[in-house]
Every structure is written in structure tokens, then in C-alpha cells.
C-alpha positions in Angstrom: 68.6 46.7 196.6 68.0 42.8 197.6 69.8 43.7 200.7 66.3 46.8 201.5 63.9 44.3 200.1 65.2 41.7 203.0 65.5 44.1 205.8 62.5 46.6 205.0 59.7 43.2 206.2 62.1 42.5 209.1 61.7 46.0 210.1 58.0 46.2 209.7 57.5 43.1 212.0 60.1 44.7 214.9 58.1 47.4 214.8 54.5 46.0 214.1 54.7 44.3 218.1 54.3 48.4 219.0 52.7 50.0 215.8 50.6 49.2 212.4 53.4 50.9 210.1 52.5 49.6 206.9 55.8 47.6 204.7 55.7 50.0 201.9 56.8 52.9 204.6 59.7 51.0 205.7 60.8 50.7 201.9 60.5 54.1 200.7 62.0 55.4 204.2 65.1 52.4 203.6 65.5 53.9 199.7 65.3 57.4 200.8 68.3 56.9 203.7 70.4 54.6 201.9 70.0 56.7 198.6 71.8 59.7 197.1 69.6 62.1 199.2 71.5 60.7 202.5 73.8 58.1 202.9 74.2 57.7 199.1 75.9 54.4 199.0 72.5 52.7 196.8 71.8 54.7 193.2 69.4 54.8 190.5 70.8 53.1 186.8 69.1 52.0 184.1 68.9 48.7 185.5 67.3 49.8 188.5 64.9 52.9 186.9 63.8 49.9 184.1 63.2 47.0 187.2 61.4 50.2 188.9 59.0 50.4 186.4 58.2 46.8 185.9 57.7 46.8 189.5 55.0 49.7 189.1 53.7 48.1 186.2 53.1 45.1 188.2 51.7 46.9 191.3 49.1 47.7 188.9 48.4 44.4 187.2 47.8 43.6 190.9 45.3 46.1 191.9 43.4 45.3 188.5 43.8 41.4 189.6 41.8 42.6 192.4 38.9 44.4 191.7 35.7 42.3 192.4 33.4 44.0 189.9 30.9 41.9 191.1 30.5 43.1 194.4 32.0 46.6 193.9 29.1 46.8 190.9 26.0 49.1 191.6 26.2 51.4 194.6 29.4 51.1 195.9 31.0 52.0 192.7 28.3 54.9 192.1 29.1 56.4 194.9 32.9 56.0 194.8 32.6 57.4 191.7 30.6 60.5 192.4 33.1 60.8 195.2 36.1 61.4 192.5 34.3 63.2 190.2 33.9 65.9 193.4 37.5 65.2 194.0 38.7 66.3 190.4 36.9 69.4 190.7 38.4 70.5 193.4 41.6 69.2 192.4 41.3 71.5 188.9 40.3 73.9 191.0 43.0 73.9 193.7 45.3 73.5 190.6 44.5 76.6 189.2 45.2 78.8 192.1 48.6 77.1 193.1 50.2 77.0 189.9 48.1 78.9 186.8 48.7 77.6 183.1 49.1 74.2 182.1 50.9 72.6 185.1 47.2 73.1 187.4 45.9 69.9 185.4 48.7 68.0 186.7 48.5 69.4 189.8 45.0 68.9 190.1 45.0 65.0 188.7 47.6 64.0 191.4 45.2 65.9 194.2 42.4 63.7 192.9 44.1 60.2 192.9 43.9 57.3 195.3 47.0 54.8 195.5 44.7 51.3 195.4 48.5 49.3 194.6 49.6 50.3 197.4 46.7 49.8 199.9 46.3 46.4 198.7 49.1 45.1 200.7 47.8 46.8 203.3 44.5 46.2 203.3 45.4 42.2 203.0 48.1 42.3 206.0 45.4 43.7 208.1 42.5 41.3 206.9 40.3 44.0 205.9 40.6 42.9 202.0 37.3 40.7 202.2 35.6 42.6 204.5 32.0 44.9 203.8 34.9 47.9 204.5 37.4 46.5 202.5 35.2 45.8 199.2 34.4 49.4 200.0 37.6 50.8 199.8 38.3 48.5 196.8 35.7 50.9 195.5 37.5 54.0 196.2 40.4 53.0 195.0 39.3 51.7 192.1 38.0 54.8 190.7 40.6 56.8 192.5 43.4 54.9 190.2 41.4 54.5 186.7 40.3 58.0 186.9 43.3 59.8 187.3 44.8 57.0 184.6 42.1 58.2 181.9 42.4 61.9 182.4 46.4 61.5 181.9 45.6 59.1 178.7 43.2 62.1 177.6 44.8 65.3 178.9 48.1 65.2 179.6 49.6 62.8 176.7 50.8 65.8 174.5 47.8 64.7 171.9 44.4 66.9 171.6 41.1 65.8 173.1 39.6 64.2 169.8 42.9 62.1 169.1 43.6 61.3 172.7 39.7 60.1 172.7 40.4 57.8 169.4 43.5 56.5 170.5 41.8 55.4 174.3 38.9 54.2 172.3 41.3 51.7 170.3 42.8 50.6 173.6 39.6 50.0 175.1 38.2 48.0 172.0 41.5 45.9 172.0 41.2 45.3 175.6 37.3 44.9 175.8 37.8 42.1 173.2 40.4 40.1 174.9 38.1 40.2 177.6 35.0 39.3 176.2 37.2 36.1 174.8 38.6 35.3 178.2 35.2 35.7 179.7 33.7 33.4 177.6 36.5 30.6 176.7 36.8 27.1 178.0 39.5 27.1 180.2 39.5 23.6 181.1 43.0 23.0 178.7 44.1 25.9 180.3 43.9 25.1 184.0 44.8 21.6 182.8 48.2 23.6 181.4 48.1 25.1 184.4 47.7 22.2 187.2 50.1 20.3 185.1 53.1 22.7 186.0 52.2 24.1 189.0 55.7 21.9 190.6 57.2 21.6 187.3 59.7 24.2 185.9 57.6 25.3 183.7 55.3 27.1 185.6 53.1 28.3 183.2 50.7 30.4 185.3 53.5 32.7 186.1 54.6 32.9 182.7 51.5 33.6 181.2 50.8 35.9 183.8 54.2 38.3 182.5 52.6 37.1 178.8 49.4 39.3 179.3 51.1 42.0 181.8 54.1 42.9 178.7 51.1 42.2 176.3 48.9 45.1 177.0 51.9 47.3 178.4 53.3 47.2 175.1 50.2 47.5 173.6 49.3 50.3 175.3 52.7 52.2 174.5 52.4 51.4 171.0 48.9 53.8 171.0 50.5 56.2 173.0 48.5 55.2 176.4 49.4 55.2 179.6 51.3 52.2 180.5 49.7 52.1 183.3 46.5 51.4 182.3 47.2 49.1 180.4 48.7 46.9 183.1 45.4 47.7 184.8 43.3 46.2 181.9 46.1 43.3 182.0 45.2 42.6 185.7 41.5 42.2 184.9 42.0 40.2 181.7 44.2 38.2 183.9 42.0 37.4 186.4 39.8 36.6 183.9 41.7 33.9 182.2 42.7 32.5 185.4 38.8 32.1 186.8 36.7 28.8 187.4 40.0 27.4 188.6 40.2 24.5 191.8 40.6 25.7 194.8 43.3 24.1 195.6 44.6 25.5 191.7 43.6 29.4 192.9 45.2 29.2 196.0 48.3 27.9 194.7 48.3 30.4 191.6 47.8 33.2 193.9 50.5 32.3 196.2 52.8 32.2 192.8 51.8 35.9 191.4 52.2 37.5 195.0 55.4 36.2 195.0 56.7 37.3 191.9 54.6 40.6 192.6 54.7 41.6 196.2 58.1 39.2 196.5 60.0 40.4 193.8 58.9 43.4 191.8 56.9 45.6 193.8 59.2 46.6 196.4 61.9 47.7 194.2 59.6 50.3 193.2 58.9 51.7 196.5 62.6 51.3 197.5 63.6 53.3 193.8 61.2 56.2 194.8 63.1 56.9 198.2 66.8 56.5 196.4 65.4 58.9 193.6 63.3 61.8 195.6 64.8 65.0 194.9 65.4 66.2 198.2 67.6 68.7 197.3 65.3 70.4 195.6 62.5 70.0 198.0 64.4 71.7 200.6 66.5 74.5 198.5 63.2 77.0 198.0 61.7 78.2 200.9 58.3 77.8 198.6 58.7 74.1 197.8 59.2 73.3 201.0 56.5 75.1 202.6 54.2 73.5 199.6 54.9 69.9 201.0 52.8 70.3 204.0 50.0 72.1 202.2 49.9 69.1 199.7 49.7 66.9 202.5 47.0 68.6 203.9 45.2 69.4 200.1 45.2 65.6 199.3 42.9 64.8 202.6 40.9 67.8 201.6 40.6 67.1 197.6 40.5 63.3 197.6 40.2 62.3 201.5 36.4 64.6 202.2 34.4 63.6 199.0 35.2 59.7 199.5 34.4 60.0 203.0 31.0 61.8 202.4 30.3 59.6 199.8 30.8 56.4 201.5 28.3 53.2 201.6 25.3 54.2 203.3 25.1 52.8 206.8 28.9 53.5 207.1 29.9 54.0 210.5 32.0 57.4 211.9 34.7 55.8 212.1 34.3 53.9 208.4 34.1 56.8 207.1 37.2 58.6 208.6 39.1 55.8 207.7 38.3 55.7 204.2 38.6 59.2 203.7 42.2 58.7 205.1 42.6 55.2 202.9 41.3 57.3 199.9 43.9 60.2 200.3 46.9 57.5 200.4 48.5 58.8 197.2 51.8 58.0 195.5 52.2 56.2 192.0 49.5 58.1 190.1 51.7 61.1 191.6 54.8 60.0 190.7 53.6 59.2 187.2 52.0 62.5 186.7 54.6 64.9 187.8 56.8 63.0 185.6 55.2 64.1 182.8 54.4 67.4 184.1 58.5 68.3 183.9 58.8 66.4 180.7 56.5 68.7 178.9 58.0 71.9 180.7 54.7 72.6 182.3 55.9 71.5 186.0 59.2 72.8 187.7 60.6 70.3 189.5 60.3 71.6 193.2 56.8 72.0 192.4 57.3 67.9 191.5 59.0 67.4 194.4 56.7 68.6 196.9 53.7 66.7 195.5 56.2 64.1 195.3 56.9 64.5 198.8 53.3 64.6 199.7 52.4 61.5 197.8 55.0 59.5 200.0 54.1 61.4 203.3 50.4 60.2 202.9 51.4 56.7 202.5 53.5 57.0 205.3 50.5 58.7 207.6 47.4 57.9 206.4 46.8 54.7 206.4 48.4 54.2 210.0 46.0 57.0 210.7 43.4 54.7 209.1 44.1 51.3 210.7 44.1 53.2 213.6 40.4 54.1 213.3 38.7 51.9 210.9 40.5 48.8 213.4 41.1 50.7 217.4 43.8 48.9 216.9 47.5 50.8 215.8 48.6 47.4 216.4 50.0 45.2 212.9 48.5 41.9 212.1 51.3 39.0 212.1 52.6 39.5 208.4 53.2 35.7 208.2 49.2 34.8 208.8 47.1 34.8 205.5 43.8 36.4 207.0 42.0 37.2 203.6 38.7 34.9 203.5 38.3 33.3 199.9 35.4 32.6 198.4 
């Protein structure tokens, strides 16, 4: 697993000098060949599956870390919003008629949801992150992510509608208070704390950091929510702890948590979904298999059209085929949802498989599709240079 992590950026640069192939391909492609499905000489154990979900747990305390609310606020998020809510519809809809019963909600959920963790490494290796565009898609993504996250929390936990509601309500109360606390504290002792250890063994920032993150994850499966969301709502209540720092304290601080993030724990989630696709059963029904391309296509049509039509006013053409390709870029929500679409009995697991296989397909096309346009240029961006413009 170190030995993917290592080769999968060395890999990306070789063939960046050619081609914009985003990391995260090269890691999922790396787990997937190395893995039981091919070479088999790397497999899943509990070590691995429980490092795996840390790692997805902290792709989305970084996408939460992210959001600007400030200047997604207002249009951009109305929009982007309206956008999804077209995109669920469809998805139900689309759900229905592929596989009646239970299993079209989570068919229909993983049609309507947008992979912001893993466009954000993207979005930053290209320099788009701080970009009109890039706030844009931050947008998309945004709603793409929480969206899909609260219709799981509500739907699809096993609870009914009025208890799912209560129980999402007492999240939200928990987390809305922490927030209101950390919006409003001092945090002169804390960045003091903070400064103080910044080349000390203590880092604190990093430890507080995995303080909040395991916080309100295990706060969130204590209520029965999504863990998921609640590293989300740890990301924002992070990055609200951590504001009014120095700039020479931010930069260093941010340098820290994409390390331990984007360094350390993220990758060995993309790498675990490539050793643990089920391509056996992808490619022993003649139906699966012929599903995988039409769920390819069906998550550019659900989730890819309505973000693109809805897109900031005064969005060029090619804006807006990019982020209708960005917005399609599906895989975590997808993985999370099938998941508990075979738990319950309400998914078989080819029809998991080939949304599976569609999730990692579209971040393998799309947003090379997307760089492509939104940039004229297929060409990567020097992974080394940090081209995201602070504040």
C-alpha cells in the first residue's frame, strides 16, 4: 500500500509532460491492477478497510475545510442548488425504471451526487481552486456532496422519515452549536497553542485537527448519521477554529493538514477502492456489464446537464461544459451508497458494481474531459508548484 501511494504521484508526473490525468486515476487504476481483481498480490484486511475509511472520512473533513461560504453564499449556491434538486429528480426517476422497489432510491441518490473530495485535489493541482470557475464548482460540489449525505441520513438509514428527521435535527443542533462557539471564541490562546508547536513535537494543530474530525464522526455514529456528514460538519467547524490565524500560521497549518490528508490518508482510500471492486461480478452478467456504460453516460445526464444549465450567469460555453463534466465526477457518495444498498438487501451486488464501476470511470474521464475544456489545455500543471492564490 506505501509502496502505490509512492509510485501512483510519480506516475501522474511521467505522464502529466503529455496529459492532465488527474492523481486519484493513477491510484484507483494502481489498486485495481495490483489487487485481487488482477495481479492479486495487495488485499483488503481489516487494517486496510478501517485505514480506508479514515482516509474517506478525511477526504471529507477536507472538502468541508474548503467551502468558502462566503463567496459561494447567494447565487452561486442558489443555483447550484436548484441544479441538484433537478438532478435528484431525475435520478429518482431514472431509479425507478432501472431497478423498481427500494433499491431505485439508492440508485437514484448515487445518479445525483458530485464527488467535491475528490475534485479538490484536482481543482488545486490545476490552479483553478481560487478562481471565479473554481468557487463555482466549489458550489456544485458542495451541494452535490451534502445533498446526497442528507437524503442517505433521511432515507436510506433503515429509520422512518419522522425519526430519521429527529435524529438529523440533533446532529445539526450539536454541530450548529460547536459552531456558533467556534465562530465567536477568542482564539488568540489557541493560535498562541498553535504557533507555539508548530516545530515542536507536539504539533497541536494536527492533533486537534484528528480531535474534531473523530469528534463529530463518532458523534454522528452514535445518532445513527452518516459518518460522512459528520466529518463534513467537522471540516467546517474546523476551519472555523483555525480562522483569524497569521499568515505565516495558515500557511504553515495548511501545509500540515494536506499532508496528513492528501499525504497520508486519502490515497489509501482511492488505492482500497481499486483492490476491492468486484470485478468479477461486474463482468459475470451480461446485464451488469452492459449497465456500466449506461451509468456512465446517466451520471453526465442526471447530475452533469442540470449543473451545467444552471451555472453562474455570464458562464462561458466552455465553463459550462466543464462544470457539467466536474459535476458528474462521482465516486465516494457512490461507494457509500451502494454499500448500504446490499446491506439492506435492497441492491444486488452487480447492480453495485456497475454504479461502482461508473463512479470510478467518471473520475477517470471527466474531469480530464473537463481540464481539457474549462483550461485548452490537456496538459497537467507541475504537481510540485502551489498555484492556489490566498487571501
Amino acid at each position: 500500500m506505501p509502496a502505490i501511494a509512492a509510485l501512483a504521484p510519480l506516475t501522474a508526473r511521467a505522464v502529466g509532460r503529455w496529459l492532465a490525468v488527474p492523481l486519484v486515476v493513477f491510484e484507483i487504476l494502481l489498486g485495481l491492477l495490483l489487487g485481487p481483481a488482477v495481479l492479486g498480490w495487495v488485499r483488503e484486511d481489516d487494517f486496510i478497510a478501517l485505514f480506508a475509511d479514515f482516509g474517506l472520512a478525511m477526504l471529507f473533513y477536507l472538502a468541508g475545510r474548503e467551502i468558502d461560504f462566503q463567496a459561494i453564499r447567494g447565487t452561486p449556491i442558489i443555483r447550484a442548488g436548484v441544479g441538484w434538486a433537478v438532478s435528484i429528480a431525475l435520478g429518482l426517476a431514472l431509479g425507478v425504471l432501472i431497478e423498481p422497489g427500494a433499491g431505485a432510491v439508492f440508485v437514484g441518490v448515487a445518479l445525483a451526487s458530485t464527488a467535491l473530495g475528490a475534485l479538490l485535489p484536482i481543482l488545486r493541482d490545476s490552479g483553478m481552486l481560487g478562481t471565479r470557475f473554481g468557487v463555482s464548482i466549489l458550489a456544485v460540489g458542495a451541494v452535490g456532496e451534502f445533498g446526497p449525505l442528507l437524503a442517505i441520513s433521511l432515507f436510506l438509514s433503515g429509520r422512518t422519515p419522522l425519526h430519521a428527521a429527529l435524529v438529523l435535527l440533533a446532529f445539526a443542533v450539536v454541530a450548529g452549536v460547536l459552531m456558533f462557539f467556534a465562530a465567536r471564541g477568542d482564539g488568540v490562546r489557541l493560535h498562541r497553542a498553535i504557533e507555539a508547536s508548530l516545530h515542536t513535537s507536539g504539533q497541536f494543530v494536527v492533533r486537534l485537527v484528528m480531535f474534531v474530525l473523530l469528534g463529530l464522526v463518532a458523534l454522528s455514529i452514535f445518532l445513527g448519521v452518516d459518518m460522512l456528514l459528520g466529518a463534513f460538519a467537522a471540516g467546517v467547524l474546523g476551519k472555523l477554529l483555525l480562522q483569524g490565524a497569521s499568515e505565516r500560521e495558515a500557511e504553515i497549518t495548511e501545509a500540515k493538514i494536506e499532508a496528513v490528508g492528501f499525504g497520508l490518508l486519502v490515497p489509501v482510500f482511492f488505492i482500497n477502492t481499486g483492490i476491492t471492486f468486484d470485478l468479477a461480478s461486474l463482468a459475470s452478467d451480461v446485464r451488469t456489464l452492459v449497465l456500466l456504460p449506461i451509468f456512465t453516460i446517466l451520471l453526465l445526464v442526471t447530475r452533469g446537464v442540470p449543473a451545467a444549465l444552471f451555472a453562474p450567469r455570464g458562464s462561458s460555453p466552455r465553463e459550462r461544459v466543464a462544470t457539467g463534466f466536474f459535476a458528474a465526477t462521482g465516486l465516494p457518495i457512490i461507494v457509500a451508497v451502494t454499500a448500504l444498498g446490499v446491506d439492506a438487501g435492497d441492491l444486488d451486488s452487480g447492480m453495485a458494481a456497475a454504479l461502482v464501476g461508473a463512479g470510478l470511470l467518471s473520475v477517470l474521464l471527466y474531469p480530464l474531459v473537463a481540464l481539457s475544456v474549462g483550461t485548452g489545455n490537456p496538459r497537467r500543471p507541475r504537481q510540485e508548484s502551489n498555484l492556489r492564490p490566498r487571501d
